[in-house]
Backbone atoms as SQL, in Angstrom:
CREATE TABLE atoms (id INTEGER PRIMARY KEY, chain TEXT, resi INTEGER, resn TEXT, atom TEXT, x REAL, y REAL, z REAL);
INSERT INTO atoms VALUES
  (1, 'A', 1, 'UNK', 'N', 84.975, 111.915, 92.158),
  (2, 'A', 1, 'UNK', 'CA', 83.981, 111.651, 93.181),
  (3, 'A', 1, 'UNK', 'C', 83.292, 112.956, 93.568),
  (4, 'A', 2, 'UNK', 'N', 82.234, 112.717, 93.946),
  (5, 'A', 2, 'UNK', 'CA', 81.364, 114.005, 94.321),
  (6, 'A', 2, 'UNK', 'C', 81.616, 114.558, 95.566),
  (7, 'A', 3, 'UNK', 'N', 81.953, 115.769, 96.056),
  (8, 'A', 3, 'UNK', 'CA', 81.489, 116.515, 97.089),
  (9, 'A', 3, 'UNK', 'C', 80.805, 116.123, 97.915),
  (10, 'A', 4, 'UNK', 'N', 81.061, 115.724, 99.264),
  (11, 'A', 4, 'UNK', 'CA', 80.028, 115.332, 100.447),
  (12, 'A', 4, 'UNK', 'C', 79.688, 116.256, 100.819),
  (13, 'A', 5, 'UNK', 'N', 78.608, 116.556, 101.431),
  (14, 'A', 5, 'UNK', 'CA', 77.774, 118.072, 102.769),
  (15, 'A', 5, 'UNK', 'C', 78.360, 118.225, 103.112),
  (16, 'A', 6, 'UNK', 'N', 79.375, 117.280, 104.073),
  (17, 'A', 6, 'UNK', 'CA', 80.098, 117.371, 105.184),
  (18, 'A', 6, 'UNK', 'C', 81.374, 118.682, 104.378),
  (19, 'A', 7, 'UNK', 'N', 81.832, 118.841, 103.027),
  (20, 'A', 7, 'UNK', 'CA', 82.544, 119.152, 102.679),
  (21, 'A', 7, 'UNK', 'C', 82.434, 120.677, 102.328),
  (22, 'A', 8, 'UNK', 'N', 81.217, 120.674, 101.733),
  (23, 'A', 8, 'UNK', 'CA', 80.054, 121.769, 100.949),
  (24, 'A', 8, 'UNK', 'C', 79.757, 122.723, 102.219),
  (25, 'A', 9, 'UNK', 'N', 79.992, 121.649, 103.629),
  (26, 'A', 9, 'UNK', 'CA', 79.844, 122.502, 105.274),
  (27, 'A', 9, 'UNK', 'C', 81.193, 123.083, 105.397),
  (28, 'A', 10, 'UNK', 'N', 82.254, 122.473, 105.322),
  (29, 'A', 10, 'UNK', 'CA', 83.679, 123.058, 105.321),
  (30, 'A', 10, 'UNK', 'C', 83.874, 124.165, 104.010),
  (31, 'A', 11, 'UNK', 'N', 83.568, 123.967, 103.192),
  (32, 'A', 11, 'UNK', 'CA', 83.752, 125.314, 102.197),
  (33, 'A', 11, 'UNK', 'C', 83.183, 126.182, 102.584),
  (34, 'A', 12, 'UNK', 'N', 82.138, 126.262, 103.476),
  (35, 'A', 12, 'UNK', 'CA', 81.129, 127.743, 103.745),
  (36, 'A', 12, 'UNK', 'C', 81.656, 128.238, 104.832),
  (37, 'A', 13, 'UNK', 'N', 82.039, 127.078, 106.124),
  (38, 'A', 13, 'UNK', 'CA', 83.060, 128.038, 107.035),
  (39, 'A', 13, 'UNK', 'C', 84.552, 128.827, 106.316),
  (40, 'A', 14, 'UNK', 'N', 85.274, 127.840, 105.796),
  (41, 'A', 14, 'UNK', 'CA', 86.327, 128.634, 105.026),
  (42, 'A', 14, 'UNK', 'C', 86.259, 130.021, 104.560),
  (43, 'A', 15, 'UNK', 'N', 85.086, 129.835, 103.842),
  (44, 'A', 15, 'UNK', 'CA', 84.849, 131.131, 102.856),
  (45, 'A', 15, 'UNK', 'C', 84.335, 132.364, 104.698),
  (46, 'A', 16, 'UNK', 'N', 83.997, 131.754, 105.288),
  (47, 'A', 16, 'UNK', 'CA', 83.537, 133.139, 106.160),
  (48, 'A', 16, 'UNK', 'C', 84.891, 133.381, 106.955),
  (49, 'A', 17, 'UNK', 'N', 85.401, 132.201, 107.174),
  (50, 'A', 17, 'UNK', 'CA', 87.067, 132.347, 108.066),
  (51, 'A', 17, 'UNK', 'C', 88.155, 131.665, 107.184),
  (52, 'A', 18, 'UNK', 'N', 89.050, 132.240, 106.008),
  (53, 'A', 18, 'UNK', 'CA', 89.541, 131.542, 105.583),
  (54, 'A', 18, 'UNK', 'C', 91.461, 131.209, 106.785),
  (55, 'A', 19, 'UNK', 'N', 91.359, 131.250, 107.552),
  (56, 'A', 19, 'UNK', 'CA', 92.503, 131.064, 109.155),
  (57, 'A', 19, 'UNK', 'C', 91.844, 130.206, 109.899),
  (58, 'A', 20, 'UNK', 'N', 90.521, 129.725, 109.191),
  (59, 'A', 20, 'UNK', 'CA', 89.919, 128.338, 110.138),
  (60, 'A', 20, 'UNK', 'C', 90.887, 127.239, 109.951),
  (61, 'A', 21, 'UNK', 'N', 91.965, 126.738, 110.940),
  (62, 'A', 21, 'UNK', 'CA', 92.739, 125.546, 110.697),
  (63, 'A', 21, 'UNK', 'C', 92.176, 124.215, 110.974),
  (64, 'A', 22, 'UNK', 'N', 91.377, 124.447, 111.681),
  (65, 'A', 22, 'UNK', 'CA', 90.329, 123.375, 112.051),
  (66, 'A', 22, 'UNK', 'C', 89.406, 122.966, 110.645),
  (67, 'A', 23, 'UNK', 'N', 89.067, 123.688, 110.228),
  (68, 'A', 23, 'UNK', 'CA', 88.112, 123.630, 108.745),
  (69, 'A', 23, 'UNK', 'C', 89.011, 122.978, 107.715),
  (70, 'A', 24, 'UNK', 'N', 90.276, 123.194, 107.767),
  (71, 'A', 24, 'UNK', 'CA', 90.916, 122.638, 106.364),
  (72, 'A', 24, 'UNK', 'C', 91.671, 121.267, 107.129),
  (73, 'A', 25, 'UNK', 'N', 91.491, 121.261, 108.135),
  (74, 'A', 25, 'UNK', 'CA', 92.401, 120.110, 108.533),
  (75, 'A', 25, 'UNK', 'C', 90.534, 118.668, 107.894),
  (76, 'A', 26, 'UNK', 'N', 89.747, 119.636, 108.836),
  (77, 'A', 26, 'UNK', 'CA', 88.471, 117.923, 108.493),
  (78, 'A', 26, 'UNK', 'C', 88.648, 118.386, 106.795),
  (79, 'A', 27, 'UNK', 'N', 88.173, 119.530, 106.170),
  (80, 'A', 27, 'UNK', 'CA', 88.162, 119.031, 104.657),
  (81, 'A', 27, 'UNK', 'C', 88.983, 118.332, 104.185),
  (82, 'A', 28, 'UNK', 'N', 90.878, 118.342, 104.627),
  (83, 'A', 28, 'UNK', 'CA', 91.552, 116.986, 104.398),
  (84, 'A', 28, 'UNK', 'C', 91.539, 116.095, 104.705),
  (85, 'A', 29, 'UNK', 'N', 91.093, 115.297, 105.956),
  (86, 'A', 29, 'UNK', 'CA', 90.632, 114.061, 106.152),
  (87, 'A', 29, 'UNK', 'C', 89.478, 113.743, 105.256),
  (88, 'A', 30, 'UNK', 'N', 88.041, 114.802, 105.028),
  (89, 'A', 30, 'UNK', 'CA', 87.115, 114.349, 104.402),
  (90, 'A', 30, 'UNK', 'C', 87.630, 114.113, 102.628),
  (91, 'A', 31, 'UNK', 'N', 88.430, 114.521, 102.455),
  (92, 'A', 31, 'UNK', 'CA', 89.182, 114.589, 100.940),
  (93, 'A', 31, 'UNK', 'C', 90.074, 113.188, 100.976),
  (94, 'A', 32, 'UNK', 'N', 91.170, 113.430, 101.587),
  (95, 'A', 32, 'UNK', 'CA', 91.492, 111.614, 101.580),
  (96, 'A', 32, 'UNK', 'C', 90.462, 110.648, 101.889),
  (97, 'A', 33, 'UNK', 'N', 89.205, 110.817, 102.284),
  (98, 'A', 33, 'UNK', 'CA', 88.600, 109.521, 102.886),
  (99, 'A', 33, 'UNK', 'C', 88.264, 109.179, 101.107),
  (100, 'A', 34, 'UNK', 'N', 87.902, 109.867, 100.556),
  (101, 'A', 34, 'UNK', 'CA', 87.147, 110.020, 99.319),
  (102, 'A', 34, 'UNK', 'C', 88.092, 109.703, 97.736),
  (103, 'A', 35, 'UNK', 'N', 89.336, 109.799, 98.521),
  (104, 'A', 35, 'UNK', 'CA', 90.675, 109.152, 97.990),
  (105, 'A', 35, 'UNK', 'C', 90.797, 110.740, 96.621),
  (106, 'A', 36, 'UNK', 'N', 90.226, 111.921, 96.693),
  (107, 'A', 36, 'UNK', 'CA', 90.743, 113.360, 96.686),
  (108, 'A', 36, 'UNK', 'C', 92.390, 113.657, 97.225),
  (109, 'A', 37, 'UNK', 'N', 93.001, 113.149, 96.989),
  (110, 'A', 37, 'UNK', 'CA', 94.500, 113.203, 98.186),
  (111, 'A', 37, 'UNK', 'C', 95.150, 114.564, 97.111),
  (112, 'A', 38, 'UNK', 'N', 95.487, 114.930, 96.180),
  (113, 'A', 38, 'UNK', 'CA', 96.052, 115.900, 96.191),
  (114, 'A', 38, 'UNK', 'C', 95.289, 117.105, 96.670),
  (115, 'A', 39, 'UNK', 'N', 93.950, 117.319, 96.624),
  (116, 'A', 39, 'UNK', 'CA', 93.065, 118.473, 97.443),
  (117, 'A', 39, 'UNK', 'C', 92.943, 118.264, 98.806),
  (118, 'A', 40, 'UNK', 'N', 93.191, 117.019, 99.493),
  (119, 'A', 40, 'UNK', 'CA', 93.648, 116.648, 100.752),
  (120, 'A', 40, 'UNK', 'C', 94.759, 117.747, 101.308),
  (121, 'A', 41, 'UNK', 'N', 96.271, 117.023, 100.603),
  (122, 'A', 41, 'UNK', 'CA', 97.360, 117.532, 100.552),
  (123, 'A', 41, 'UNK', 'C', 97.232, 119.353, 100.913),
  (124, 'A', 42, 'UNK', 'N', 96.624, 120.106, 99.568),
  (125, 'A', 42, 'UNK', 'CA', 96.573, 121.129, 99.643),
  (126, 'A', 42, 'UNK', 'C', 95.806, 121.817, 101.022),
  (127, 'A', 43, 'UNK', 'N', 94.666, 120.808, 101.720),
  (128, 'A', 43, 'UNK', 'CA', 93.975, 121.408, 102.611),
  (129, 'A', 43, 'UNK', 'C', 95.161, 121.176, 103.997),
  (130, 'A', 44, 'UNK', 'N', 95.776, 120.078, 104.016),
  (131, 'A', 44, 'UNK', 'CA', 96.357, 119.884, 104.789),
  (132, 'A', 44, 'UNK', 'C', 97.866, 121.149, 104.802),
  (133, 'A', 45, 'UNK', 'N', 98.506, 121.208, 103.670),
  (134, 'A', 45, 'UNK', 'CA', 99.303, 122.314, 103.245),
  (135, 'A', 45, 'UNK', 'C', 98.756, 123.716, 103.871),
  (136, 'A', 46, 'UNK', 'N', 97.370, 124.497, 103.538),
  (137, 'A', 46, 'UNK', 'CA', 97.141, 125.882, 103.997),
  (138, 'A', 46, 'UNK', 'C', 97.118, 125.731, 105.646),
  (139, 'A', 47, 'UNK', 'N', 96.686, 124.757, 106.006),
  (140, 'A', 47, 'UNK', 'CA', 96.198, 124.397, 107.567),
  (141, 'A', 47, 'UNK', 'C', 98.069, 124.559, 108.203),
  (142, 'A', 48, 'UNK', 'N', 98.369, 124.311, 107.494),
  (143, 'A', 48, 'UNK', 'CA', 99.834, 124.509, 108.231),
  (144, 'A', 48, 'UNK', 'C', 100.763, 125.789, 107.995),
  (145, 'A', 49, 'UNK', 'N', 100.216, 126.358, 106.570),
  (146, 'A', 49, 'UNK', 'CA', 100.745, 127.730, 106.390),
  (147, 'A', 49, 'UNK', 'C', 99.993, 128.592, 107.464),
  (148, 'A', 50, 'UNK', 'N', 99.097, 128.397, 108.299),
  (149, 'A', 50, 'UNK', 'CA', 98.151, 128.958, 109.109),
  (150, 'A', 50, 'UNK', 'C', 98.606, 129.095, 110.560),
  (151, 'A', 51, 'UNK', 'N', 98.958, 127.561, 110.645),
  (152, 'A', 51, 'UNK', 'CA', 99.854, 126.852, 111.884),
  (153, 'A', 51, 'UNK', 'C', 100.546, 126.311, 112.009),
  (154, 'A', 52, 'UNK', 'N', 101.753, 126.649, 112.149),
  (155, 'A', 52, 'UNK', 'CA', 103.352, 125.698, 111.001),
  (156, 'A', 52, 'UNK', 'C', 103.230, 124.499, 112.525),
  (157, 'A', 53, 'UNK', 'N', 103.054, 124.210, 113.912),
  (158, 'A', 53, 'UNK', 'CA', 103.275, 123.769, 114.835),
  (159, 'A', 53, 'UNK', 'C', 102.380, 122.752, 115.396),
  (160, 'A', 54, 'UNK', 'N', 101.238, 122.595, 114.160),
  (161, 'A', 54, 'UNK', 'CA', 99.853, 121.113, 114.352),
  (162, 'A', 54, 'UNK', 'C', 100.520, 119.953, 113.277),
  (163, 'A', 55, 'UNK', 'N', 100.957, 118.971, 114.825),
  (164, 'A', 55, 'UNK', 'CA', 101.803, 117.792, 114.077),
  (165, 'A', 55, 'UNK', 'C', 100.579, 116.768, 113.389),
  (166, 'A', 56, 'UNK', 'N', 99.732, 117.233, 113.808),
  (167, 'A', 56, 'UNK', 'CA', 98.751, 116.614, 112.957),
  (168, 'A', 56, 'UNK', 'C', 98.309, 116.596, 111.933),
  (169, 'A', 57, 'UNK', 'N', 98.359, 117.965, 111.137),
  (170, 'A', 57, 'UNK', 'CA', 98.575, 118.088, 109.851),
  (171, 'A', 57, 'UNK', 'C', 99.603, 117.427, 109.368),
  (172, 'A', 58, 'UNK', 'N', 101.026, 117.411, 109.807),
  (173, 'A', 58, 'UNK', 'CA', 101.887, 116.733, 109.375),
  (174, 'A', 58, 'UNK', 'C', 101.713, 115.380, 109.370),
  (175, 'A', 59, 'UNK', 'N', 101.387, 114.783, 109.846),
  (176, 'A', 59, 'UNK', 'CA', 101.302, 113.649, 110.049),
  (177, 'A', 59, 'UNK', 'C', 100.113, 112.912, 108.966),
  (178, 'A', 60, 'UNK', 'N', 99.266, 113.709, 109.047),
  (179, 'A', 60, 'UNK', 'CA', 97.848, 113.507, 108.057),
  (180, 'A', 60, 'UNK', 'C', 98.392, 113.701, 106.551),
  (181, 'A', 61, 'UNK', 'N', 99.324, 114.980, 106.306),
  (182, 'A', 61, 'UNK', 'CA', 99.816, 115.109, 104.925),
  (183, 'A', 61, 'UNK', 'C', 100.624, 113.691, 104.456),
  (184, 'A', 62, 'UNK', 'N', 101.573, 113.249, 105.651),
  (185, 'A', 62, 'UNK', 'CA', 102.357, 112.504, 105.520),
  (186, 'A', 62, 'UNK', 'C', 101.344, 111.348, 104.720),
  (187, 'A', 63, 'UNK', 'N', 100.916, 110.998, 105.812),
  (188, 'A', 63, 'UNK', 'CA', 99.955, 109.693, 105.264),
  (189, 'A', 63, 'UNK', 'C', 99.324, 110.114, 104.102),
  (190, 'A', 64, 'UNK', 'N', 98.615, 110.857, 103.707),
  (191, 'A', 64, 'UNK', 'CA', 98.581, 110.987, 102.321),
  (192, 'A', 64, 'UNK', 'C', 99.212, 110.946, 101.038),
  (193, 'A', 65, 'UNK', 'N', 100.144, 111.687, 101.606),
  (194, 'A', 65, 'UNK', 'CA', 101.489, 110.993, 100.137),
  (195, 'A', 65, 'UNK', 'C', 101.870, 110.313, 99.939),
  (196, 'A', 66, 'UNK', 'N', 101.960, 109.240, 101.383),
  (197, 'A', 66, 'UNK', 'CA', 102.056, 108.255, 101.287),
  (198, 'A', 66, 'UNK', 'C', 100.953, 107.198, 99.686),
  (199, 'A', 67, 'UNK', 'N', 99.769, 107.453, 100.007),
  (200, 'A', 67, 'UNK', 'CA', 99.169, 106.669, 98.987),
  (201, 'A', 67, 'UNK', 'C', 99.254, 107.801, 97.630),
  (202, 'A', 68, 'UNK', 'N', 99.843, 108.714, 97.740),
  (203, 'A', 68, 'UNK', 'CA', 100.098, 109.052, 96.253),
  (204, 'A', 68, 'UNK', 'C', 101.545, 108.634, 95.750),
  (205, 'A', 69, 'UNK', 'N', 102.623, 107.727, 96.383),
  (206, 'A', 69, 'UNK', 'CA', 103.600, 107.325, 96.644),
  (207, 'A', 69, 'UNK', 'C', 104.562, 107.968, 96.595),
  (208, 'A', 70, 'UNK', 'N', 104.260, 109.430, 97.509),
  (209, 'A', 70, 'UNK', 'CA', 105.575, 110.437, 97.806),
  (210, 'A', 70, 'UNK', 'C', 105.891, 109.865, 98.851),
  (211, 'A', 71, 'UNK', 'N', 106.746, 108.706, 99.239),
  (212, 'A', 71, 'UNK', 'CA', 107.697, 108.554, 100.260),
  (213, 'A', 71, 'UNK', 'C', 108.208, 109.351, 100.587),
  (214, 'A', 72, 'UNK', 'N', 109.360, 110.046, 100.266),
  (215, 'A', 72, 'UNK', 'CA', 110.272, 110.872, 100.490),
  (216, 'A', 72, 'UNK', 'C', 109.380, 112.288, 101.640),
  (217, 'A', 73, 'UNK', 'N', 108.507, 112.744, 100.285),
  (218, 'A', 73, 'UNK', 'CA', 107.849, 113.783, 101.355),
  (219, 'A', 73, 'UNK', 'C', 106.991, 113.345, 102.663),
  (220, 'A', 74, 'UNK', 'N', 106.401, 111.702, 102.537),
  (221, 'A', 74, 'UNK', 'CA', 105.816, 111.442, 104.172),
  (222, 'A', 74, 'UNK', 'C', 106.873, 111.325, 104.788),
  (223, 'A', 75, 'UNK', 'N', 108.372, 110.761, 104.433),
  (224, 'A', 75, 'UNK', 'CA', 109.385, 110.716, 105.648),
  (225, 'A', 75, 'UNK', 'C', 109.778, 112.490, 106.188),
  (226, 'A', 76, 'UNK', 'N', 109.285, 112.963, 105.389),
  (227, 'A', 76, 'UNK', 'CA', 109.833, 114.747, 106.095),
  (228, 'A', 76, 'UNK', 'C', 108.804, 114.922, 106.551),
  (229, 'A', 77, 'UNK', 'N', 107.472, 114.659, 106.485),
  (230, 'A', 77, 'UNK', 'CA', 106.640, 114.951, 107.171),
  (231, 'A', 77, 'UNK', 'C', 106.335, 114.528, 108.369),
  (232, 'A', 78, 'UNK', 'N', 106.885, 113.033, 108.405),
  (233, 'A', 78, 'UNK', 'CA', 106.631, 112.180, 109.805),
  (234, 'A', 78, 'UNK', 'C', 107.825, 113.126, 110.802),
  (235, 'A', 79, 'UNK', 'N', 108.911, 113.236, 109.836),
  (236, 'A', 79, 'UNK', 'CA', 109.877, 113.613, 111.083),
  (237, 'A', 79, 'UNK', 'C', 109.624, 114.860, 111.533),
  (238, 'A', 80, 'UNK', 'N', 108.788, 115.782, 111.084),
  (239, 'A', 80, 'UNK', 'CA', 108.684, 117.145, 111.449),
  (240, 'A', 80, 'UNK', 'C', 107.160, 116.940, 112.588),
  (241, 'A', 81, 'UNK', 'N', 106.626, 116.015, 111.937),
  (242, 'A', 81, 'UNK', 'CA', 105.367, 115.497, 113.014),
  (243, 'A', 81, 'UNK', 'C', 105.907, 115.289, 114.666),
  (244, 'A', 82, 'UNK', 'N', 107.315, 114.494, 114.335),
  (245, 'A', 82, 'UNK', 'CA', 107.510, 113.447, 115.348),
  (246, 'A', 82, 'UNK', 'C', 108.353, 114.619, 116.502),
  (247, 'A', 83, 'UNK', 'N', 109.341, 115.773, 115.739),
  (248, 'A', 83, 'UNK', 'CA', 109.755, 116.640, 116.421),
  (249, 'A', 83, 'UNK', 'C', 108.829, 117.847, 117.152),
  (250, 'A', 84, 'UNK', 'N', 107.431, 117.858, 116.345),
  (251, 'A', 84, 'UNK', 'CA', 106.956, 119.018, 117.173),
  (252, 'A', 84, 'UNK', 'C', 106.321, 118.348, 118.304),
  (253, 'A', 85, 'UNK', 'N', 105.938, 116.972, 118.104),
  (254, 'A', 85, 'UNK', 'CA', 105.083, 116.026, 119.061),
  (255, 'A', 85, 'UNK', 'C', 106.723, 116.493, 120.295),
  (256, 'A', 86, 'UNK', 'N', 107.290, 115.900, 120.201),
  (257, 'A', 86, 'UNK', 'CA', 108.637, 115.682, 121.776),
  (258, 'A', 86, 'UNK', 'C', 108.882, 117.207, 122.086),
  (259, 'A', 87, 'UNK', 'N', 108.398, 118.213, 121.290),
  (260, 'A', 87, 'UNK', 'CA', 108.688, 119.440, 121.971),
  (261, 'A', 87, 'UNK', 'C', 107.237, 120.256, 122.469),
  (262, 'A', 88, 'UNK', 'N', 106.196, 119.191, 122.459),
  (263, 'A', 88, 'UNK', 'CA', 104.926, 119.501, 123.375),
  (264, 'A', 88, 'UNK', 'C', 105.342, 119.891, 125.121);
């Protein structure tokens, strides 16, 4: 599938801030919408090497592996989601 703007807009912030966690978290939503899920994954992956403590990434990775049918890794992901969420 092709590259959306919306995406082509997230690669140009990256490239000027690549510690934008905000930037790789929408390029992984905009990547799973587009059903991209392992470049999802990976955006969702740096966004957390960035900020190990946004259960939202976790949670977003989770669901993604989910449809690549890594169970195993969305159940570690939900639970690491679900622990940083109760220690807000």
């Amino acid at each position: 599938m092709e590259e959306t703007e919306s995406i082509v807009n997230c690669n140009r912030a990256i490239s000027v801030n690549p510690y934008n966690v905000l930037e790789y978290k929408k390029r992984g939503t905009l990547n799973a919408d587009i059903e991209k899920y392992n470049e999802a994954i990976e955006d969702y992956t740096k966004a957390i090497e960035i900020y190990p403590r946004d259960a939202t990434c976790f949670f977003n990775r989770g669901t993604v592996r989910i449809n690549l049918g890594d169970i195993e890794g969305a159940k570690d992901d939900f639970k690491i989601a679900t622990i940083l969420n109760l220690s807000v």
